[in-house]
MIDOSE-1310 file (N, C-alpha, C; in nm, 2 decimals, decimal comma, always signed):
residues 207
xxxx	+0,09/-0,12/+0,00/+0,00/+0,00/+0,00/+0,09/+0,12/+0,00; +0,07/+0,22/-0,11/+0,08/+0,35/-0,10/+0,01/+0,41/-0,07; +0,08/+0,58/+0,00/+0,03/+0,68/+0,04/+0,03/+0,85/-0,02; -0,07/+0,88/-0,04/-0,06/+1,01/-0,07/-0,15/+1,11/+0,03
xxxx	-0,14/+1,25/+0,01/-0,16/+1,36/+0,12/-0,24/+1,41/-0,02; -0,39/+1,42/+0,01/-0,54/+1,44/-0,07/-0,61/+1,55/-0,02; -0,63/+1,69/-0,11/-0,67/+1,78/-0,08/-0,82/+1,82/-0,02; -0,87/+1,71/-0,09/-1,00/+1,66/-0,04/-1,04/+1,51/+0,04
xxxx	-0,94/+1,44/+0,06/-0,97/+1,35/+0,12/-0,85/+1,30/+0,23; -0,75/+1,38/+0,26/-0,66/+1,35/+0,35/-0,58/+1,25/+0,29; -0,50/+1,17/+0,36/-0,40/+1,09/+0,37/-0,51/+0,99/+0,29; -0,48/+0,92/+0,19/-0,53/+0,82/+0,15/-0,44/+0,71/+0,11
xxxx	-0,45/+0,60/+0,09/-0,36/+0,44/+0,13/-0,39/+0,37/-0,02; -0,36/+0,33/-0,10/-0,39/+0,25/-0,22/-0,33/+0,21/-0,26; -0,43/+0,07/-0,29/-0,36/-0,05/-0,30/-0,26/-0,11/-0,40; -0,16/-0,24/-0,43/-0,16/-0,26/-0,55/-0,13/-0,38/-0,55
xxxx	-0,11/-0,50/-0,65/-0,06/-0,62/-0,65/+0,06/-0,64/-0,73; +0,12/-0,75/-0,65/+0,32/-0,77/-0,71/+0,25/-0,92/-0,75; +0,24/-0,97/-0,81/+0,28/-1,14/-0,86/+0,42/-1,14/-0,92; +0,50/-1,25/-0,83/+0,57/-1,31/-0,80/+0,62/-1,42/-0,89
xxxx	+0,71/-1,48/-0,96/+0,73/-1,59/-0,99/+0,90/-1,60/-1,08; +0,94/-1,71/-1,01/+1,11/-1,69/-1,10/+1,13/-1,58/-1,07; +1,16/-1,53/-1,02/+1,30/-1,38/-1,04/+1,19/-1,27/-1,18; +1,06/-1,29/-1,16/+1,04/-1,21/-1,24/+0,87/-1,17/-1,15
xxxx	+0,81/-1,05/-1,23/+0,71/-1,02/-1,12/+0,61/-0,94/-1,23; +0,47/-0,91/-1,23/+0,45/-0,85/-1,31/+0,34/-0,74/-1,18; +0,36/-0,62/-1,18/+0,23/-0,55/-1,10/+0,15/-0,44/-1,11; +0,02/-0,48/-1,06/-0,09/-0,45/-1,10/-0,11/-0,31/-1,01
xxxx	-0,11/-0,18/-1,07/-0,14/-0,04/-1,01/+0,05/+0,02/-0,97; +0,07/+0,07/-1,00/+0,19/+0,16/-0,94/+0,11/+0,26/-0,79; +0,25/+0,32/-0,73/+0,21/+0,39/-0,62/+0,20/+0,49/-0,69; +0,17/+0,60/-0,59/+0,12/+0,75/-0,67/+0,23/+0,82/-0,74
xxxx	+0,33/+0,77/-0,74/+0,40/+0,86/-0,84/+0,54/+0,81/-0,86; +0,66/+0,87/-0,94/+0,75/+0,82/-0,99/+0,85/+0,77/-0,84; +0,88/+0,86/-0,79/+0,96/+0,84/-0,63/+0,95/+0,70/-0,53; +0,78/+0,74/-0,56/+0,78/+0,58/-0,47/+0,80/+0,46/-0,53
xxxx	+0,71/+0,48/-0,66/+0,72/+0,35/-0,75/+0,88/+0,31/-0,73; +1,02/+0,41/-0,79/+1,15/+0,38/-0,76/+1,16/+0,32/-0,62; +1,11/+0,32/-0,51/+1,15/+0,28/-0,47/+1,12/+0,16/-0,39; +0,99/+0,13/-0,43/+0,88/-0,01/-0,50/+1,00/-0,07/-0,55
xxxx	+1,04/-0,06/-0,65/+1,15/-0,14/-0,72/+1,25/-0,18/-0,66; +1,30/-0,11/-0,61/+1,43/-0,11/-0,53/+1,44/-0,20/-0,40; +1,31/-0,19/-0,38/+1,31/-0,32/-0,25/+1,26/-0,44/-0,36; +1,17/-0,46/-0,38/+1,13/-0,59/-0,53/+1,28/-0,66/-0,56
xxxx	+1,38/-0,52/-0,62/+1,49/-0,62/-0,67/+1,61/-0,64/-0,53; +1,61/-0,55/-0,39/+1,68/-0,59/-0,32/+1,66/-0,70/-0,21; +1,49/-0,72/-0,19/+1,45/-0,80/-0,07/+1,41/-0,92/-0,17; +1,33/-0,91/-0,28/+1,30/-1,04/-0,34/+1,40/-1,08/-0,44
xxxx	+1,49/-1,00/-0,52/+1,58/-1,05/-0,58/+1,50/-1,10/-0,76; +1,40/-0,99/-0,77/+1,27/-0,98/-0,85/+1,34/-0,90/-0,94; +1,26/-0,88/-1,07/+1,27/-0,75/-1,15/+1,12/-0,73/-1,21; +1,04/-0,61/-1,18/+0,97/-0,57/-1,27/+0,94/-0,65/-1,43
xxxx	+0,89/-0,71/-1,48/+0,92/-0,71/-1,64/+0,77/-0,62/-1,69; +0,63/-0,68/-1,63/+0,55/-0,58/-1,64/+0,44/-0,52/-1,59; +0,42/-0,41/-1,61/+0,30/-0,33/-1,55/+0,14/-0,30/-1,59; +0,05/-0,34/-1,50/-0,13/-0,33/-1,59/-0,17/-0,26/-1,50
xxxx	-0,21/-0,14/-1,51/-0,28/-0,04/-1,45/-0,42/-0,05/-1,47; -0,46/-0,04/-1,32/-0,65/-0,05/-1,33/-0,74/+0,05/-1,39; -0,72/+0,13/-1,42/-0,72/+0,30/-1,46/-0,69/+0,40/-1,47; -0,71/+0,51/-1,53/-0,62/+0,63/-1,53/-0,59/+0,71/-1,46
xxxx	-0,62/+0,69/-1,30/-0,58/+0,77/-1,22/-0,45/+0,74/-1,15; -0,42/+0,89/-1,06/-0,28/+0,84/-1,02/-0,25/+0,79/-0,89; -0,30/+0,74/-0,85/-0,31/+0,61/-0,79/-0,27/+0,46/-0,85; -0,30/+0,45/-1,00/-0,27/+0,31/-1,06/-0,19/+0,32/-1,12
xxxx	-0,12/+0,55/-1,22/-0,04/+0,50/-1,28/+0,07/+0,64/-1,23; +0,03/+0,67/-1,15/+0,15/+0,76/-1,11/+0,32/+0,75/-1,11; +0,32/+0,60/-1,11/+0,47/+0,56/-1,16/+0,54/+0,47/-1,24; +0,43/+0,54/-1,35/+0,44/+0,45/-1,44/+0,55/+0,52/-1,58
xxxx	+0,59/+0,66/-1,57/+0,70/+0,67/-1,66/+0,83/+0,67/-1,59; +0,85/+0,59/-1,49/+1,01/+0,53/-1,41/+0,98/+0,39/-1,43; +0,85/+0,31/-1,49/+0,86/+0,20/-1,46/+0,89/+0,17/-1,62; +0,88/+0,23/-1,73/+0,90/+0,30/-1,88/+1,03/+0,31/-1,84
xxxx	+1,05/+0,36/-1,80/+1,27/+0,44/-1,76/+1,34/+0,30/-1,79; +1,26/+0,17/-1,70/+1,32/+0,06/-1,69/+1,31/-0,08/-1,72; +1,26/-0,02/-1,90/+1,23/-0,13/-1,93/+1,12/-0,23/-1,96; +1,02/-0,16/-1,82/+0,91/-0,24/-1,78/+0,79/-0,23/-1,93
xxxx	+0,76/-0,29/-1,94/+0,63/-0,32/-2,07/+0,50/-0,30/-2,01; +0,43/-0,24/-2,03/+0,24/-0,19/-2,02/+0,19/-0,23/-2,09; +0,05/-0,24/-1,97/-0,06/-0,32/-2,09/-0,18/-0,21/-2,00; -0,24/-0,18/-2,11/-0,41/-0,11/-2,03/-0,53/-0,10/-2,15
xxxx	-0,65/-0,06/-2,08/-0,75/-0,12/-2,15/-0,71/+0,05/-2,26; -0,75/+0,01/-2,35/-0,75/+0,08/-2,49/-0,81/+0,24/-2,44; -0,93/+0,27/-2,36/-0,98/+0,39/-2,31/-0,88/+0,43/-2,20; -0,76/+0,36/-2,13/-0,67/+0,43/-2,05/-0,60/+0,50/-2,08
xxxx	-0,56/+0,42/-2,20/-0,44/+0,48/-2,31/-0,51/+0,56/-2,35; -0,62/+0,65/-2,42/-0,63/+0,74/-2,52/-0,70/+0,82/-2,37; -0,69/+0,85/-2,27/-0,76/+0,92/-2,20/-0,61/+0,99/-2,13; -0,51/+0,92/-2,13/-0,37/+0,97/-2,06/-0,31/+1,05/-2,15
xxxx	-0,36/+0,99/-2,27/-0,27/+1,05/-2,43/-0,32/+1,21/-2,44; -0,45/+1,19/-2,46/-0,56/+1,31/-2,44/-0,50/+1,43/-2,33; -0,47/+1,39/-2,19/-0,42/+1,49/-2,09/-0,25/+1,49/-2,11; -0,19/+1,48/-2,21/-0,08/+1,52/-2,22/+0,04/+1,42/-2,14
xxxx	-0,04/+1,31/-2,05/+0,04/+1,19/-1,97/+0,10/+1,08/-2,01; +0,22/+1,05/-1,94/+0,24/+0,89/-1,99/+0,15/+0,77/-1,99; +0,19/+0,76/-2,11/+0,06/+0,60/-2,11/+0,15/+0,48/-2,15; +0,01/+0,36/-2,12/+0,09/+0,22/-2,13/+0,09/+0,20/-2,27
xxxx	+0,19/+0,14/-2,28/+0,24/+0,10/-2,40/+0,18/+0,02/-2,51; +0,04/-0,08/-2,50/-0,04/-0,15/-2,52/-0,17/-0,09/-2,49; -0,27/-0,13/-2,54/-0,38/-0,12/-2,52/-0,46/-0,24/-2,58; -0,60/-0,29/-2,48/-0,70/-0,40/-2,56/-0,81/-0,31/-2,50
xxxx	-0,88/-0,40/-2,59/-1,03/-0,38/-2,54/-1,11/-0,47/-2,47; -1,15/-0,60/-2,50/-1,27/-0,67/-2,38/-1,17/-0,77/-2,28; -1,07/-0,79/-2,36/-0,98/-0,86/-2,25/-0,82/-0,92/-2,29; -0,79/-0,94/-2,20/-0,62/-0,93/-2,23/-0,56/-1,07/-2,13
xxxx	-0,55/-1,20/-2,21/-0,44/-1,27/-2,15/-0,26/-1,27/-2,15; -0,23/-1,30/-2,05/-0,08/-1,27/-2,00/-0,03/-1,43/-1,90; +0,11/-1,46/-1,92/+0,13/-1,56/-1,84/+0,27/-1,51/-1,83; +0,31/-1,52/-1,68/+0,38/-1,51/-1,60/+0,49/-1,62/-1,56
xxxx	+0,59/-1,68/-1,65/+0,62/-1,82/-1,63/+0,51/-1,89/-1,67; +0,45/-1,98/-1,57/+0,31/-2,09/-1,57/+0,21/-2,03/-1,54; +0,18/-1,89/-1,48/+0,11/-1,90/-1,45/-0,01/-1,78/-1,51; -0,10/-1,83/-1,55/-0,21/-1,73/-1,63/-0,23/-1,58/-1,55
xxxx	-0,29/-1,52/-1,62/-0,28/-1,36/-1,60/-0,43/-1,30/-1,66; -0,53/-1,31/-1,66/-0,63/-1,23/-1,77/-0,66/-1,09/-1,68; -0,71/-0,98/-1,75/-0,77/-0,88/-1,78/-0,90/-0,85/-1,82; -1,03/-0,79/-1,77/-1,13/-0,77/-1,83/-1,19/-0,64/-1,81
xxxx	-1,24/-0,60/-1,90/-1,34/-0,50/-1,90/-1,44/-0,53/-1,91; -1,54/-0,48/-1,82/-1,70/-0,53/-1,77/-1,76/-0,41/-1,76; -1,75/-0,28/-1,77/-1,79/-0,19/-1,79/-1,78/-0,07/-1,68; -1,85/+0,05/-1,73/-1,80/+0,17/-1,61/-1,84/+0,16/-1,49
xxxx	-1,75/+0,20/-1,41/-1,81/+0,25/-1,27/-1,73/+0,31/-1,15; -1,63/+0,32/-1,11/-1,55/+0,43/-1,05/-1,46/+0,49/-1,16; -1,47/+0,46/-1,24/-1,41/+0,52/-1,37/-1,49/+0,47/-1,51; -1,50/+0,54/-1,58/-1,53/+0,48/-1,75/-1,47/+0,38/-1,78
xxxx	-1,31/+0,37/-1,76/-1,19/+0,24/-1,82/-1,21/+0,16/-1,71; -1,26/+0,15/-1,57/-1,16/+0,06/-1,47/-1,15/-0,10/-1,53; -1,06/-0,15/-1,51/-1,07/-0,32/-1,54/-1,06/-0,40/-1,43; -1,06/-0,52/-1,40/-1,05/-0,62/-1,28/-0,95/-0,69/-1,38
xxxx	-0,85/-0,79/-1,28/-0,76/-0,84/-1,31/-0,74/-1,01/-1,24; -0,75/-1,09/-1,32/-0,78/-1,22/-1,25/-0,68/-1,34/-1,24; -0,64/-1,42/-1,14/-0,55/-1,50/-1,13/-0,60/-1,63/-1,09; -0,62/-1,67/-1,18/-0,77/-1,83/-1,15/-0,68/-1,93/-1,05
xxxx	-0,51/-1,95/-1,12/-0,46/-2,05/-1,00/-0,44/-2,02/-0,84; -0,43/-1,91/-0,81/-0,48/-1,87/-0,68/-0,58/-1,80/-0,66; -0,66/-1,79/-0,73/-0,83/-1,74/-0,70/-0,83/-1,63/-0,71; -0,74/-1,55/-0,72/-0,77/-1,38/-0,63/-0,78/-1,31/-0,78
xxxx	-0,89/-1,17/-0,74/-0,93/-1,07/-0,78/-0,89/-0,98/-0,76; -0,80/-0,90/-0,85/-0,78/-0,77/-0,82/-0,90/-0,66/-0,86; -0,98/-0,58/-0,79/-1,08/-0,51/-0,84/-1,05/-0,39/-0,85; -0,95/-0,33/-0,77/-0,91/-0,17/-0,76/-1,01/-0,11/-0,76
xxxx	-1,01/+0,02/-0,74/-1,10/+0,12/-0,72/-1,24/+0,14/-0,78; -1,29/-0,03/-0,81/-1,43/-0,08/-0,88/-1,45/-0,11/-0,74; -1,41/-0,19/-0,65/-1,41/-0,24/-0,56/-1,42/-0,18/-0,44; -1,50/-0,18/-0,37/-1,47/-0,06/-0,21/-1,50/-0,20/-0,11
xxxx	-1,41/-0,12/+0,00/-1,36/-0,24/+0,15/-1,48/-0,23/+0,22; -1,49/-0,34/+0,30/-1,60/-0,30/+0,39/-1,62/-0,21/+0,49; -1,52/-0,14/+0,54/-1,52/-0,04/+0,55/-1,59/+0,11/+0,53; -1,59/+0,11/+0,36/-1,62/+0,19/+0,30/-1,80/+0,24/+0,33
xxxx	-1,84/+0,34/+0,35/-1,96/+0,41/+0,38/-2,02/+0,47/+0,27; -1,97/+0,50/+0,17/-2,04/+0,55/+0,05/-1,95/+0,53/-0,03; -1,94/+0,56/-0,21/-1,87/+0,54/-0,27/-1,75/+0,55/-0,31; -1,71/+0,72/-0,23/-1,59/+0,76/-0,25/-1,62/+0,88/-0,33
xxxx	-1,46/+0,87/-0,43/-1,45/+1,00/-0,55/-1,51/+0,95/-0,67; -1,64/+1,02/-0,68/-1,70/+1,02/-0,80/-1,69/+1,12/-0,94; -1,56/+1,16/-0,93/-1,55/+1,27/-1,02/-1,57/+1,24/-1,14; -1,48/+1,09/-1,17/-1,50/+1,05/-1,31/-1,60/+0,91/-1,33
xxxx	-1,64/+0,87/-1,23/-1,72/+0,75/-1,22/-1,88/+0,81/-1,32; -1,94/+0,66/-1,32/-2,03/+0,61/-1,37/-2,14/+0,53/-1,30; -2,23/+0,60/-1,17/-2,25/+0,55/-1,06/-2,38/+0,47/-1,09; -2,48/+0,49/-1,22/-2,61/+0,42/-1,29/-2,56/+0,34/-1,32
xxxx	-2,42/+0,31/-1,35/-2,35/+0,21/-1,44/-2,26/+0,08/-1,38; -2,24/+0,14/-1,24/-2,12/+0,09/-1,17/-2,18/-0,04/-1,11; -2,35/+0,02/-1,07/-2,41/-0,21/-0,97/-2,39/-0,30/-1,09; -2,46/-0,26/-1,23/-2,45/-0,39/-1,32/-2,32/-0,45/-1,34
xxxx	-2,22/-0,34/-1,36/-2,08/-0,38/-1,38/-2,03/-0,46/-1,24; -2,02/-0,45/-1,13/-2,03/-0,49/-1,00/-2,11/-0,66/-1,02; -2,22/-0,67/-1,11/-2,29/-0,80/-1,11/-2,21/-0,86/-1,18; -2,14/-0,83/-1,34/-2,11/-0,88/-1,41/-1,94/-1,00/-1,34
xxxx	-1,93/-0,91/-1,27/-1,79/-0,90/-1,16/-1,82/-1,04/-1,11; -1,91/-1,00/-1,02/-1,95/-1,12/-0,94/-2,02/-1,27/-1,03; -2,09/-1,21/-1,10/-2,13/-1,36/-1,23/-2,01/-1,44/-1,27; -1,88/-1,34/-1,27/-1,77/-1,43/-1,40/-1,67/-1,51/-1,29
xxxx	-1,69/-1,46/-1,22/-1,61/-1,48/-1,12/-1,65/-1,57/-0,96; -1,73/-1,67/-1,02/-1,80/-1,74/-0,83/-1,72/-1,80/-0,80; -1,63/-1,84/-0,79/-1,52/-1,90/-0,72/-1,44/-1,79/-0,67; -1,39/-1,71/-0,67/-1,29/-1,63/-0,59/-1,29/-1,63/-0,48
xxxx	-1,14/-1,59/-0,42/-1,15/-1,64/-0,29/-1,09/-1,50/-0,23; -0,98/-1,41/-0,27/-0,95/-1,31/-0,25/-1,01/-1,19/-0,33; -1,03/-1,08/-0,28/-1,03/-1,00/-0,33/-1,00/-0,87/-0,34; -0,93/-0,78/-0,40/-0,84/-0,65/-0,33/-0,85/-0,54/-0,37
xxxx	-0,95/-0,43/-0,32/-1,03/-0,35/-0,36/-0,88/-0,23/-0,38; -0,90/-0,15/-0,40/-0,81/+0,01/-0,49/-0,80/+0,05/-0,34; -0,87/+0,04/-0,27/-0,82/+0,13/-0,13/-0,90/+0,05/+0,02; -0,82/+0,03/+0,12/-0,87/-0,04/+0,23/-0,84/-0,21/+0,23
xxxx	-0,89/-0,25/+0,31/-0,86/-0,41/+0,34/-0,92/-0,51/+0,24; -0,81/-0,59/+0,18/-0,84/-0,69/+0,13/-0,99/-0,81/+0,17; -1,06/-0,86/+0,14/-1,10/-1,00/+0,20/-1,17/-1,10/+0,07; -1,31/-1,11/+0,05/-1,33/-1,22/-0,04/-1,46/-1,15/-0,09
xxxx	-1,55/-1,25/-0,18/-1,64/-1,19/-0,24/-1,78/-1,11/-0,21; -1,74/-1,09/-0,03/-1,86/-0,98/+0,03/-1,84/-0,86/+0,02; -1,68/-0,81/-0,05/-1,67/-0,70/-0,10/-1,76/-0,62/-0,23; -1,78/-0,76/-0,31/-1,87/-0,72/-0,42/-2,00/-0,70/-0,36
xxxx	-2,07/-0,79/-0,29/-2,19/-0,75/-0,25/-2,19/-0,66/-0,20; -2,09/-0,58/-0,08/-2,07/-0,47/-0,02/-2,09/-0,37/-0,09; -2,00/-0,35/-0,21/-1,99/-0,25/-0,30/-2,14/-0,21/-0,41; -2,21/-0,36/-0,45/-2,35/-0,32/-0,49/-2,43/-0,26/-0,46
xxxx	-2,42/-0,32/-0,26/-2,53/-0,24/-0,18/-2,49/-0,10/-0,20; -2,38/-0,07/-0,17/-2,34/+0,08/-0,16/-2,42/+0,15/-0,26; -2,37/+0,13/-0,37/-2,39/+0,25/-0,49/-2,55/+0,24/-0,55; -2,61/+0,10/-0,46/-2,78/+0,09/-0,46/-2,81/+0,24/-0,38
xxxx	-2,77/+0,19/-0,26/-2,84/+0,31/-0,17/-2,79/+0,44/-0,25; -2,66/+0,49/-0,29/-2,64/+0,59/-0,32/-2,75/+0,66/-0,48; -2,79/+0,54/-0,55/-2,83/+0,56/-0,66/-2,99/+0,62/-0,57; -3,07/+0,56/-0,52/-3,16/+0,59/-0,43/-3,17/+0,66/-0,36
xxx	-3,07/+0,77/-0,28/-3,03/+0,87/-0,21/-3,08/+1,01/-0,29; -3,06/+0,94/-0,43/-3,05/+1,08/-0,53/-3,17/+1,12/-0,58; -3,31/+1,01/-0,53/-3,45/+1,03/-0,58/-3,52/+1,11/-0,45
C-alpha cells in the first residue's frame, strides 16, 4: 500500500498487486508517483531478488499510474485497457504501451494472468484483473472495503452504471476467494456485495 496527502480526502492508502514468480514479477497499479514506484522497485529487486518485467494499471488515475514513466525508464512493458491509453494520451500523460479492449491474456512463467473489461463505474476504463490459479481478484477502485460508507471519488465515475458492472464481476467470477479492492482491506467476495449495496443506496439517495 501507498500513500498520498489528498486535498479533499486526506491521507489516502492505495492498493496494488506484485505477482511473484522466478526472479520475475508483473504488478498491477503503481504507487502514486515516480519516487515511490523507484522505490517499490528497489526493494522488489533488493528484498525479493525480482525485476519488474510488467505493469497493468486498473485505470487512469494516479493512484494506478502515477509511476508508471520510471517503470517505462526501466524497461518495464504496459498493458491497459484501450480507453486508458487514449484518456492519458488526451491529458498530455504517460501512457501504457499496449492497449485491448474486452480482454487481455498474459502468463507469468506458468502462471495465467487475464484482464477484463466489464464496464464503467469508479471510472469509465476501470478493469478487474484475474489470477484463477490462486483465485484472487484484483478489483481496484471498482471495488470498495467493507469499511467503506459510500462510494468515494466520483469525479470520473459512472454510478447508474457501476451495480451492473459490479454483477457482471461477481457472475464471472463465483469461485474467488481473494479479493483486493483500490483502497482499504483486502478480504473475499462480500466486497462485491458490499460494493452493490453501496452505490444501490447511493443511486436511491438521489431520488
Amino acid at each position: 500500500m501507498s500513500y498520498m496527502e489528498m486535498q479533499s480526502f486526506g491521507k489516502v492508502g492505495a492498493n496494488g498487486l506484485l505477482l511473484v514468480d522466478k526472479g520475475e514479477a508483473f504488478l498491477f497499479d503503481s504507487p502514486w508517483n515516480d519516487a515511490q514506484t523507484e522505490k517499490l522497485v528497489a526493494f522488489i529487486s533488493d528484498s525479493l531478488k525480482t525485476g519488474v518485467s510488467t505493469f497493468i494499471p486498473g485505470h487512469w488515475h494516479e493512484d494506478c499510474v502515477g509511476g508508471m514513466e520510471y517503470l517505462h525508464s526501466k524497461g518495464v512493458k504496459s498493458y491497459a485497457h484501450q480507453m486508458t491509453v487514449d484518456i492519458l494520451k488526451e491529458k498530455g500523460l504517460p501512457a501504457p504501451q499496449q492497449g485491448f479492449r474486452d480482454s487481455l491474456a498474459l502468463k507469468l512463467n506458468d502462471i495465467e494472468v487475464y484482464c477484463y473489461y466489464l464496464g464503467a463505474g469508479h471510472s469509465t476504463d476501470n478493469i478487474v484483473a484475474w489470477i484463477p490459479s490462486e483465485q484472487i481478484l484484483f478489483g481496484g477502485c471498482m471495488v470498495k472495503d467493507l469499511h467503506s460508507k459510500d462510494p468515494g471519488n466520483l469525479s470520473d465515475a459512472k454510478p447508474e452504471e457501476w451495480p451492473e458492472t459490479i454483477q457482471k464481476v461477481t457472475a464471472k467470477f463465483p469461485g474467488v476467494k481473494t479479493v483486493i479492492p483500490g483502497h482499504g482491506r483486502i478480504g473475499g467476495k462480500e466486497l462485491l456485495k458490499h460494493t452493490e449495496e453501496l452505490l444501490q443506496q447511493f443511486l436511491l439517495s438521489l431520488y
